[in-house]
N, C-alpha and C positions, 0 to 999 in steps of 0.2 A: 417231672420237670421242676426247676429250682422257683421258690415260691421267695425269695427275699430281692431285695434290691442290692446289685454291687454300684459303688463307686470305684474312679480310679482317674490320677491326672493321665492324659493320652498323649502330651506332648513331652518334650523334654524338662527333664528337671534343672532346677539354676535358671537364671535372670534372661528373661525371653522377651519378645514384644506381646506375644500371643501367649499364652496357656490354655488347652482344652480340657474342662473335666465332663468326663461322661458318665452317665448312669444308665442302670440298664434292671428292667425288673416291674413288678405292677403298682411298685412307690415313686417311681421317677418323675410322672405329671402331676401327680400328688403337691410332691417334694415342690418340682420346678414354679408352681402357683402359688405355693406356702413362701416361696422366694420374692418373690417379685410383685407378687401383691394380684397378679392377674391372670385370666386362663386363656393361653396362648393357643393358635393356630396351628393347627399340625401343619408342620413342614414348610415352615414361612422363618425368616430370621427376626426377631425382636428384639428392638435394644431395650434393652431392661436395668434397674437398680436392683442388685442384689443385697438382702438382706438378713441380718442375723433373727430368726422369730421370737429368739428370747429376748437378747436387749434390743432389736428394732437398729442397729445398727449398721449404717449402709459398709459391708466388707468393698464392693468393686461395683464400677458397672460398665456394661457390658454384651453380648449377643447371648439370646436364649433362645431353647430350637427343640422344639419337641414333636418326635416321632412315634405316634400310635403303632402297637403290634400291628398285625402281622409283616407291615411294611417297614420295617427298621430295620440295622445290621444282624442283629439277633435275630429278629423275628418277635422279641419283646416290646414293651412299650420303653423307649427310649429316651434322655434328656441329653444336651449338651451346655456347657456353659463356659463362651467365651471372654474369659478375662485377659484383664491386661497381666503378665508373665513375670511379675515382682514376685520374690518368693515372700515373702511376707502375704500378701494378697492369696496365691496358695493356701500356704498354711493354714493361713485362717477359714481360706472357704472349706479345706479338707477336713480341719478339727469339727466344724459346725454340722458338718456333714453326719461324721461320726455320730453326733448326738441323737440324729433322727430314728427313732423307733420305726426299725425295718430295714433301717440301711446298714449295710457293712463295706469298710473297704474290701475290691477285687482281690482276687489272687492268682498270682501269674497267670496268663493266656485265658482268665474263664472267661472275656465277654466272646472270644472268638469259641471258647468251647459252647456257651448256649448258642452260637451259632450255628454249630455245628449238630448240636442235640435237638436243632427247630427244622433243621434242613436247610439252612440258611447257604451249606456247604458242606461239601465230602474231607475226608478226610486229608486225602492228596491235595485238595485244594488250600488246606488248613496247613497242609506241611511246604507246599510253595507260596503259601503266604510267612510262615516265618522263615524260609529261606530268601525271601523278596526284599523283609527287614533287614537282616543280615548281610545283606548283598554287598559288597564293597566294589565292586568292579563293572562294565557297562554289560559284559560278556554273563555275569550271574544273575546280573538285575533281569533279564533277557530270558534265561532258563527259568528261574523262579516264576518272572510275570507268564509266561506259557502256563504253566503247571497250576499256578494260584488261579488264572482266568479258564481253566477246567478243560486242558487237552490230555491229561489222562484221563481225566472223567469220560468225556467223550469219547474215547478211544474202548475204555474199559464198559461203557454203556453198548459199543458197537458186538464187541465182543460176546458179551451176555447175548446182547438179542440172536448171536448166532445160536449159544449153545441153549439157550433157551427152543431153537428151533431142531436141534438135535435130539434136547430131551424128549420133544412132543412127537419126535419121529419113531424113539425108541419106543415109547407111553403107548402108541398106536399097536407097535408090534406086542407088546409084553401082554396089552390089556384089551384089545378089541381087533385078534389076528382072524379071530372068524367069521367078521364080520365084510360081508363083500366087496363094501363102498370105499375101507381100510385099502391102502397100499400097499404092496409086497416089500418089508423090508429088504433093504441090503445092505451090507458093507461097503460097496461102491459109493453106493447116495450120498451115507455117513461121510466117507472120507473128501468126496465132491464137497459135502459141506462145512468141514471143520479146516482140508488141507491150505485151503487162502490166508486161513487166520493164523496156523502154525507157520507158514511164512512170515506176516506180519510179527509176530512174535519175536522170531527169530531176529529178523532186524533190529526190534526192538531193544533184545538182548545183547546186540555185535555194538549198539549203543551206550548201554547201559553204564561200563565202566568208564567211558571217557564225562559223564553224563554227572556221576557220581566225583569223579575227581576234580569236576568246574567249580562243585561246590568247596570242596578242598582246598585247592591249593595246587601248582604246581612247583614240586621239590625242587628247587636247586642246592647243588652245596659247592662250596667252594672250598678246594683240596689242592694242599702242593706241601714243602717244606717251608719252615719255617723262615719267616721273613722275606717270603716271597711278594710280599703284599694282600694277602686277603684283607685283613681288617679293613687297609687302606680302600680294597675295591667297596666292602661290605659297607663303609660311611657315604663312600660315593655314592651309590645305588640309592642309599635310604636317605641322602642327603642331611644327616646329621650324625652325631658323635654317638653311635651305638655301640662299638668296638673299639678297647685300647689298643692304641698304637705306639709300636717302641720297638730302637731297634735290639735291645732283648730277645733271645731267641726265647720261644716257649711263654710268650706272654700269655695268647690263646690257651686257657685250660679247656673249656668246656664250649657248647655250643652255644652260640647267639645267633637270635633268628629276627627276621624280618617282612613284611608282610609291604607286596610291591601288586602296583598298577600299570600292566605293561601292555602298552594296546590295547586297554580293556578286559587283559586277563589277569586273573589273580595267580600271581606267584611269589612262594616262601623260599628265601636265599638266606644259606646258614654258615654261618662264618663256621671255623673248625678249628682243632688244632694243629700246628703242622706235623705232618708225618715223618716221624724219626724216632732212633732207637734213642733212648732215654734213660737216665739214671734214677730221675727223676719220678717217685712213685705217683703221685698226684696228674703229672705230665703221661705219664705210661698209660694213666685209666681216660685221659681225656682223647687221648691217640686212638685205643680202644672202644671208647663211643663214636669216634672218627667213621672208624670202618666198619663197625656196624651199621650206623647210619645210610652210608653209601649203598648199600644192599637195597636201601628202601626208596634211594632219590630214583627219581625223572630225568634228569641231568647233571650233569658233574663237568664243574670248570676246573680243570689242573693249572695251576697255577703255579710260575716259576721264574725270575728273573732270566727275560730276555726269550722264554719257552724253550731253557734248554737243558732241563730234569728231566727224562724218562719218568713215562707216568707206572707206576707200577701196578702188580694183580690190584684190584677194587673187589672184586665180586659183583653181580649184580648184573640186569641187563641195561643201564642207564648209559645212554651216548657220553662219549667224553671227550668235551672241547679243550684242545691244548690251546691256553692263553700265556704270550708272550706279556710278563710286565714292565714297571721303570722303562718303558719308551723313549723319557724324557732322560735318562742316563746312561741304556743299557742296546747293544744293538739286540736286534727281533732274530731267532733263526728261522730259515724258511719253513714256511707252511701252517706258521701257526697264528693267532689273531693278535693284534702288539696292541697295549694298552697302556697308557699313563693315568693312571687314577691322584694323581695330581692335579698334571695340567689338563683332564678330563680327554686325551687325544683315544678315539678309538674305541671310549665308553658307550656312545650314542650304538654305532653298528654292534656293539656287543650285547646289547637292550633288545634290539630291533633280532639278532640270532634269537637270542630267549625265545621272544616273544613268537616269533617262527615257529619255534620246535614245542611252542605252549599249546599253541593257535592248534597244532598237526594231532598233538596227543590229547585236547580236551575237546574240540570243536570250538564252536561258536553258539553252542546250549541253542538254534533255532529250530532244531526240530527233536531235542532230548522230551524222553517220557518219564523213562526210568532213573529220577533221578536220587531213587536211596535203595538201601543193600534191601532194605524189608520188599519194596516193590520187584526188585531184578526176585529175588525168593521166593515169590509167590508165582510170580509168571514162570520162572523154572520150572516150581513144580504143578504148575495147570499145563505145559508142555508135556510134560511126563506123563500124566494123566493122559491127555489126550494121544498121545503117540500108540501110549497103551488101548485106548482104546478102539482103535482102529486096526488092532492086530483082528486077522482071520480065523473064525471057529472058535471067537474066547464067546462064554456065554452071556446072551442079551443080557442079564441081570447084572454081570458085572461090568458091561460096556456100559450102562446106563447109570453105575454108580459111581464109572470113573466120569465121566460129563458132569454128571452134579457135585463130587468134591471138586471137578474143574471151577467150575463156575462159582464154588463157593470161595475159592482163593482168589480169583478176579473181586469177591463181594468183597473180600479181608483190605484192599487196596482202598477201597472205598470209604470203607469204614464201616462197613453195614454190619459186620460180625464181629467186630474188635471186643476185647475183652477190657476190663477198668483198665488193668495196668498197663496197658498200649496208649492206650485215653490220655493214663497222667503221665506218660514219657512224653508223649508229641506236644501238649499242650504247655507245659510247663515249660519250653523251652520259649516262652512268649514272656511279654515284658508285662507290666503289669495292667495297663493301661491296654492292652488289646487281648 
């Protein structure tokens, strides 16, 4: 277990009302008394004068809060100190920080990794907490908070206890068959006992990629000829000047992206360039990442004065809404959705389609488990395992070893069996202060 003390500010950085710095490790109560001049009450708030020990200089003052192991975030002995949020006032309690023999600033995601190293929390719990921070939309905040408050745990806890009860079925037969008081193995029992859970699985996995894509992003792109209006819709959507607009054919070289709150779900709208044959070399490569692109959207807006361009081959299996534009100058032909991204006519309902067709292919993340590629891969292959082992006439010894590599890929989810380099991918993707 890590024997020093981290610091790290936990709020944001720049001119705040508040600023949180926390400490974490067997110098933090130490530290926090050497501050303030007195030893503080675990788990009381104390307004205190913070002090520099060298020159006796009062830096801020402010709440002090100190959490004795085993009960703190970590499960270390714990410090916080809330200042007022001038960066000056910062800096300086950070720099003094630095001086103390023991301490070192944190480094990315560690106070949430000795959390993780104390039991404080699983792994999944550690990856829907930095999907939580992350969260930009009400719909991810929702997925993450499940996952972070421990409903794969749970779920992957249930799990274990089955095959945990499968092993001891097999263990009876393998190791004490002649004895009388033992049960007559079967194949039947085994699968009575494993088939409820390879159902749940299954659900689990018809989930999993809609699960994986809330986290993401839903694609959209916006595709038509040239000066059909994307850019113009692309500034409407994002409400500011992201894309130039002209009428220039071929402005559009390359893609521009944007990151939208629609309903509560997170979706990426990608301006493009327009589709046509091109003299223009620069113009040709950007047409060309056009339709590559497309292959990979969710949705695809065709876009065209008045909706009345033929959308052509796209590739892909991505719905594709034919949008009538210039509303305000151009008549709509039937059938297709008429827009003015000027005078904003017809934008609203075309947010509100998005958001439909968002809503249909991500969920609404309240009952996602599986919500990264590592987790849907391990429960794949603990399906596998177990499918196999419920084959007829295979022998006990290898029925019994595909149960226990089951269950040990349920443990991989957890964290229980992860290797360093799984450790510093997940953790690292934390900010520095958590």
């Amino acid at each position: 277990m890590p024997a020093d003390t981290i610091f790290a500010l936990a709020t944001g950085a720049g001119r705040s009302a508040v600023a949180v710095v926390r400490l974490s490790g067997p110098e933090a109560g130490s530290t926090l008394k050497e501050l303030t001049g007195v030893a503080l009450k675990a788990r009381h708030a104390h307004y205190a004068y913070f002090r520099d020990p060298q020159t006796l200089e009062i830096l801020d003052h402010g709440l002090a809060l100190y959490f004795p192991a085993p009960g703190s975030a970590t499960g270390e002995d714990c410090a916080e100190l809330h200042l007022h949020g001038g960066r000056a006032i910062v800096e300086a309690v950070l720099s003094m920080l630095a001086r103390f023999r023991g301490l070192r600033p944190a480094e990315p995601g560690e106070f949430a990794r000795r959390a993780f190293l104390r039991g404080k929390m699983d792994l999944s719990q550690a990856e829907g907490l930095a999907d939580l921070i992350d969260a930009q939309t009400a719909f991810q905040r929702r997925q993450a908070l499940r996952v972070a408050e421990g409903a794969l745990r749970e779920r992957m806890e249930l799990w274990r206890a089955t095959l945990i009860g499968a092993q001891a079925m097999t263990a009876a037969e393998l190791d004490f068959a002649d004895e009388s008081d033992v049960g007559v193995f079967s194949i039947d029992s085994l699968t009575g006992l494993i088939a409820p859970m390879l159902l749940q699985m299954e659900e689990a996995l018809k989930a999993a990629p809609a699960a994986e894509r809330l986290r993401e992003g839903f694609l959209v792109l916006l595709l038509g000829p040239p000066n059909a209006g994307k850019s113009t819709l692309m500034n409407r959507l994002a409400q500011r000047e992201v894309a130039i607009v002209s009428e220039l054919p071929g402005t559009t070289r390359d893609m521009i992206e944007v990151q939208l709150d629609l309903e509560g779900l997170p979706v990426i709208v990608v301006d493009t360039a327009g589709l046509r044959d091109s003299g223009d070399e620069i113009e040709r490569i950007g047409v060309a990442r056009t339709r590559a692109r497309a292959g990979q959207a969710d949705l695809i807006l065709w876009l065209s004065e008045g909706g009345r361009a033929p959308v052509p081959s796209l590739g892909g299996d991505a719905e594709v809404i034919r949008i009538g534009t210039k509303a305000d100058i151009a008549e709509t032909a039937p059938g297709v959705i008429s827009i003015s991204s000027v005078s904003g006519e017809g934008v609203e309902a075309l947010c509100h389609a998005i958001a439909e067709r968002a809503y249909k292919a991500l969920g609404g993340g309240e009952t996602a488990l599986l919500i990264r590629e590592r987790h849907r891969a391990a429960i794949e292959s603990a399906r596998s395992l177990l499918e196999g082992a419920m084959v007829r006439d295979k022998p006990l010894e290898i029925v019994a070893e595909d149960i226990r590599l089951a269950s040990r890929q349920l443990e991989r989810i957890l964290g229980a069996v992860e290797v360093e380099q799984v450790l510093d991918a997940v953790f690292s993707r934390f900010c520095i202060g958590k």
